[in-house]
N, C-alpha and C positions, 0 to 999 in steps of 0.2 A: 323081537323088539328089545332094544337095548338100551343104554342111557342114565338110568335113574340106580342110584343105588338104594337096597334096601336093609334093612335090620335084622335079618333072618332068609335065607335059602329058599323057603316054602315059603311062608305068609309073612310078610314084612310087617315088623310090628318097631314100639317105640322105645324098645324096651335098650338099644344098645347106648352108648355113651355119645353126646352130640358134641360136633367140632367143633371148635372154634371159629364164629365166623370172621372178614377180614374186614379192617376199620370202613365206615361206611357201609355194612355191606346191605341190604334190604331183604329183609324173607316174609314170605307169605306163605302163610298152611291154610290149603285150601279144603274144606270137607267134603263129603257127599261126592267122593269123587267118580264114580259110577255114569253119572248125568251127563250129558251133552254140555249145556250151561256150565257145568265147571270146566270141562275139557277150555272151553270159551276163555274162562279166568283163568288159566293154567297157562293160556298160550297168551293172552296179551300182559299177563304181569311178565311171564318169563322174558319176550320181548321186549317190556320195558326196564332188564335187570336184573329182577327181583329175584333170588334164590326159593325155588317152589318147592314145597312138599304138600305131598296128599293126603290127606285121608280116606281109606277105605278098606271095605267090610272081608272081601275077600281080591284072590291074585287074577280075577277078572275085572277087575275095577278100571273104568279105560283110563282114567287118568293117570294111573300108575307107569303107564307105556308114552307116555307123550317124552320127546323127546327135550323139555323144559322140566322135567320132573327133575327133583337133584334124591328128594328124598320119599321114602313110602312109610307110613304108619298104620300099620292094621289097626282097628277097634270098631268093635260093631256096631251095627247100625244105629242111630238114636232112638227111633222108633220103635225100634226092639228090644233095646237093653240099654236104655237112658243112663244107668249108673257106670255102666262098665265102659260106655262112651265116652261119661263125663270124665272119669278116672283116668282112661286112657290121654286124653285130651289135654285136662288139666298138667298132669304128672309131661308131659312131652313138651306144653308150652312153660312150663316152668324152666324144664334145664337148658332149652334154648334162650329163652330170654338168660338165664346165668352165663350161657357163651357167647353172649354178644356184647359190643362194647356198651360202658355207662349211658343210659337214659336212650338207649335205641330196645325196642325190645319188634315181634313180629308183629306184622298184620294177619288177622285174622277174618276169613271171609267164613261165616257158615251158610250154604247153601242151598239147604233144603229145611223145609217147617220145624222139623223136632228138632235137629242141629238148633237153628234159632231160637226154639223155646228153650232149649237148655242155654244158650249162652245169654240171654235174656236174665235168664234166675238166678242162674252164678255170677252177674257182672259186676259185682263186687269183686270175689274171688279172681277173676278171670284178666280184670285190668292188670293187676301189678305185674302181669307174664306178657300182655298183648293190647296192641291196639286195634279198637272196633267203633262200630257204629250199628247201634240197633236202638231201635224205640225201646220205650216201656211197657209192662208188662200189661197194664189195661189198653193202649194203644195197640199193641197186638193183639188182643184178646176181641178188642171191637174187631179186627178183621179177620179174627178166624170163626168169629160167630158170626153168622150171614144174617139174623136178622138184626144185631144191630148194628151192623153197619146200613142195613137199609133206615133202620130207626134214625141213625146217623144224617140220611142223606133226605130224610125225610123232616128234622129240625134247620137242614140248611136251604130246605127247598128246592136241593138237588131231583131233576126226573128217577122214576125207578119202578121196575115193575108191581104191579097190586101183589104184596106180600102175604102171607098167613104161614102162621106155622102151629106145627102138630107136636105136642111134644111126649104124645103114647100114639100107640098102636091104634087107638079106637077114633083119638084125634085125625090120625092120619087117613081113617076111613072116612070118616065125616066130611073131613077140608075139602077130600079128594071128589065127594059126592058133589059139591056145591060149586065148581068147577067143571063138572062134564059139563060136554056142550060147546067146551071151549078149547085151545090150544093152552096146553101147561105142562110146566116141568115140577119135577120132585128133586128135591137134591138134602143132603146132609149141612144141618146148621151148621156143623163146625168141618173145619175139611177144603183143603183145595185140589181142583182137576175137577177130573170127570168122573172118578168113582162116587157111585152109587146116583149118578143122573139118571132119572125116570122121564123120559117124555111119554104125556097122557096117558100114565099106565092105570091101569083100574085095580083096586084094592080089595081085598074081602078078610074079614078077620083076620082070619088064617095069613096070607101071604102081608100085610101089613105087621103082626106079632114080628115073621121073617125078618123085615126090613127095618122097625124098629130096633129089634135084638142086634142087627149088624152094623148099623148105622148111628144109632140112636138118634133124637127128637130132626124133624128135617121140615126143612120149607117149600110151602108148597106156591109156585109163582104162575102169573101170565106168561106165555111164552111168546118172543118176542118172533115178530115171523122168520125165517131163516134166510129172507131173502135181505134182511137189513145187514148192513154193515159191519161187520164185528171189528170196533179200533181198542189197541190200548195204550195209554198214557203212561210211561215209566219214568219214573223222577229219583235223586238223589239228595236226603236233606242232608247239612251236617249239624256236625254236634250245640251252633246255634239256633238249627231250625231252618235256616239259610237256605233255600233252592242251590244247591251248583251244577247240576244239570237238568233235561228233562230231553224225551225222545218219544216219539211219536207212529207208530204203525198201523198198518191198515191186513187182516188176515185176508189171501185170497185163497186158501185151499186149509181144507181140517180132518184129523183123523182119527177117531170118524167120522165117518161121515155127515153121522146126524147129530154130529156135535161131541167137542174134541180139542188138546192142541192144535195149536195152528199148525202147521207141515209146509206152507208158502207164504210168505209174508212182504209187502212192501213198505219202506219208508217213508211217510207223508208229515202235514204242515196242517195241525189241523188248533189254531189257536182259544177256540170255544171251550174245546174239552180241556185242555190243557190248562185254562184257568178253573175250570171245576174239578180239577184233579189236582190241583194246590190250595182249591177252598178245602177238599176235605180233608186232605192230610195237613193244615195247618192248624185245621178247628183238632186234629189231634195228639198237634206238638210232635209229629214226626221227625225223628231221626233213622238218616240211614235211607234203605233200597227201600223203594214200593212200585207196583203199576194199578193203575186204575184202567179195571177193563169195560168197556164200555160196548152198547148196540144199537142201530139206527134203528126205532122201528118205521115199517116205509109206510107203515097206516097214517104216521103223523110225521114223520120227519123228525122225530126228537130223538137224540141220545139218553138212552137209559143206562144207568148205573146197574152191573150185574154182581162185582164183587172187586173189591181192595186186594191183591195180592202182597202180600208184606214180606217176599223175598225176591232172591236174585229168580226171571222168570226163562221159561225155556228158549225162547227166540232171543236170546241174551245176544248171540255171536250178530243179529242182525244189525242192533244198536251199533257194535266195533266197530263191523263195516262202515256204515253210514256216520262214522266219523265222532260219535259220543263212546269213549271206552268207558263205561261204566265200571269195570272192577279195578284198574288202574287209579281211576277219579276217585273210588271208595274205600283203595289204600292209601292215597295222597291225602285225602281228607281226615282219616281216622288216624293218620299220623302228626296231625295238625300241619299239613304241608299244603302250601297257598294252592289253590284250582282255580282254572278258569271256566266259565259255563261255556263248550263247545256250541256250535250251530252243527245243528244235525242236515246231513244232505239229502235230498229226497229223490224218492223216485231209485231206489236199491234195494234190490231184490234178494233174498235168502231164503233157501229150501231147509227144510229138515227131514233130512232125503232118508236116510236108516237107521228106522225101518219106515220112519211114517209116513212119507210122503208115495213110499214105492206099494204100501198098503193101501195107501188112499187111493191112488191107482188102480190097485189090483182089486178093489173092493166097489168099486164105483160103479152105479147101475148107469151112468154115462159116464164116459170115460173119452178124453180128450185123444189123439192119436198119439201112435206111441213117438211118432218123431218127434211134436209139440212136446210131448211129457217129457223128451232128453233134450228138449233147447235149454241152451247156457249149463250145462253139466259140464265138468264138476266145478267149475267156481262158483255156479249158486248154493253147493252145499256146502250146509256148514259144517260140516265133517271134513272135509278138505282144505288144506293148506299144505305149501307147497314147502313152508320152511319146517313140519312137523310129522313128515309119512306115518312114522311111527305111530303118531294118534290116531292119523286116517286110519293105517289098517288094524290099531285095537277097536274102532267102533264097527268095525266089523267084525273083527275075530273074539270081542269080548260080550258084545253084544248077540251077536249069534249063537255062543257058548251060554250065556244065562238066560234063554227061553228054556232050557233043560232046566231050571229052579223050578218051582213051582211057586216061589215068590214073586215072580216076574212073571208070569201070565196076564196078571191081570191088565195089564199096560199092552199085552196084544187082545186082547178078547172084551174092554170094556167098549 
């Protein structure tokens, strides 16, 4: 896989001297570049222009192989080692912003939680090298703490499920007791995905201590039947608050199965949610990427509110498709360059075929035939495009390479 130049032979880092770029020219550094969803923003900036560089942890990073890559920057992961991230980070958009002409500096997409929490904290710092768009620091904070954003959606009369949270070990025994009988889920207050989802587990000292220690304080909810609907709401504010986009999907397949990213997704029109997913992120002066995930319960027909995402989210490439480019919109916007709100087209389908969709598959106590399972392959995945092989076969060959981490397990075995 060839294409991208980088800083260093082995692990391409930030460390070399950066070019000059040419009058006009647009760069976007993209983080977290490991992810499918960046791979997504890698290819519709590159397309639209935009001179791309990566971010990422090591030389399996699929984004580093896309053939829109210009340049790669190693720094480790946020998550892991926030300062040396930041350092890296900061120190890289600095001498870029120096080589570019007067008053143009980069956009800046970070694309994963901690990424965002640190450009959040620095954005002071962080402006005078780059252009971005991200809330504030208690705006993201309501939506990384799950119950209040339900507290949230419970002052606007938004639906949601009956909440309680545990915030020890002894808490979490108790809640859990006062709930049997019933369908419910466990999950970590703070924290997005599926790690550390419990459906109806039972608790005893002992294994609650566990779960407390690993997780810390977590909520314990109604579960909503699994036969309801799972939509989410993705919307774009900018820096006045201003709606400039919004897109809409409906999940048909998830992995796992008992709940999980989406892995099959369609584009739909669904106007109801879509204004209570701009009631609540205007009660919280949002700027920038959010989606608001949502679930029909079929006991009543109501959409319930399950959690705020406040970054770019994994079925990102489905949005493109369907005619809303969300990370092109989010560097035009953050550059203060005019947008217009797309109409999203419905009824457009996208896989997230490797690995999760071919698990969900292979994991499925029904399982659909295998010739239905390859109808529309490979243009429903979104691994595939046809102007970037190189990225198709890094999310293979990079992805297949980092199940040998043991950092990466968890994303096959939660």
């Amino acid at each position: 896989m060839t294409g991208a130049s980088s800083d260093s032979a082995a692990l391409p880092s930030s460390s070399a001297a950066v070019s000059a770029a040419p009058p006009g020219a647009r760069v976007a550094v993209v983080t977290d570049g490991m992810w499918r969803k960046s791979l997504s923003a890698i290819r519709s900036l590159g397309k639209a222009g935009y001179r791309i560089q990566v971010v990422g942890d090591s030389i399996l990073t699929v984004g580093f192989w896309s053939r829109f890559t210009e340049r790669r920057i190693a720094a480790p992961d946020a998550k892991e080692n926030e300062a040396e991230f930041g350092s890296v980070l900061r120190a890289h958009l600095e001498r870029q912003a120096a080589a570019m002409p007067p008053g143009v500096k980069p956009v800046l997409l970070p694309m994963e939680e901690d990424s965002l929490r640190y450009v959040v904290k620095e954005h002071e710092t962080l402006r005078a090298f780059a252009d971005f768009l991200v809330p504030d620091s208690d705006a993201l904070e309501t939506c990384r703490n799950k119950a209040a954003t339900m507290a949230l959606a419970e002052r606007l009369g938004i639906p949601h499920p009956r909440t309680k949270v545990a915030e020890s070990a002894a808490d979490l025994v108790k809640i859990v007791s006062e709930f049997a009988g019933s369908e419910f889920v466990v999950k970590p207050m703070r924290g997005l995905g599926s790690s550390g989802v419990r459906y109806n587990p039972a608790f005893d000292a002992k294994s609650a201590a566990i779960y407390s220690q690993t997780f810390g304080p977590a909520l314990v909810q109604d579960r909503i039947p699994p036969q309801g609907d799972a939509i989410g709401v993705s919307l774009l504010f900018g820096a006045d608050g201003r709606c400039l986009a919004h897109f809409c999907h409906k999940r048909l397949q998830q992995y796992p199965n008992s709940g999980g990213p989406s892995s099959d997704r369609i584009s739909i029109n669904d106007p109801d949610l879509l204004e209570k997913s701009l009631t609540l992120l205007r009660a919280l002066n949002w700027k920038g990427i959010a989606m608001a995930e949502w679930k029909i319960d079929p006991r009543d027909s109501t959409a319930k509110l399950l959690e705020i995402n406040p970054r770019f989210w994994g079925s990102l490439e489905l949005a493109v498709r369907a005619g809303v480019d969300f990370p092109l919109l989010y560097a035009q916007a953050a550059a203060g360059q005019p947008t217009e709100n797309p109409r999203p087209v419905e009824g457009v389908r996208c896989r997230w075929l490797i690995p999760g969709d071919i698990l969900r598959w292979l994991t499925a106590k029904s399982r659909e035939p295998l010739a239905t399972f390859l109808r529309g392959l490979p243009a429903q995945a979104e691994e595939w495009d046809s102007q970037d092989l190189s990225g198709t076969v890094a999310c293979l060959v990079c992805q297949g390479l980092a199940v040998l981490q043991p950092k990466y397990w968890k994303f096959l075995t939660r």
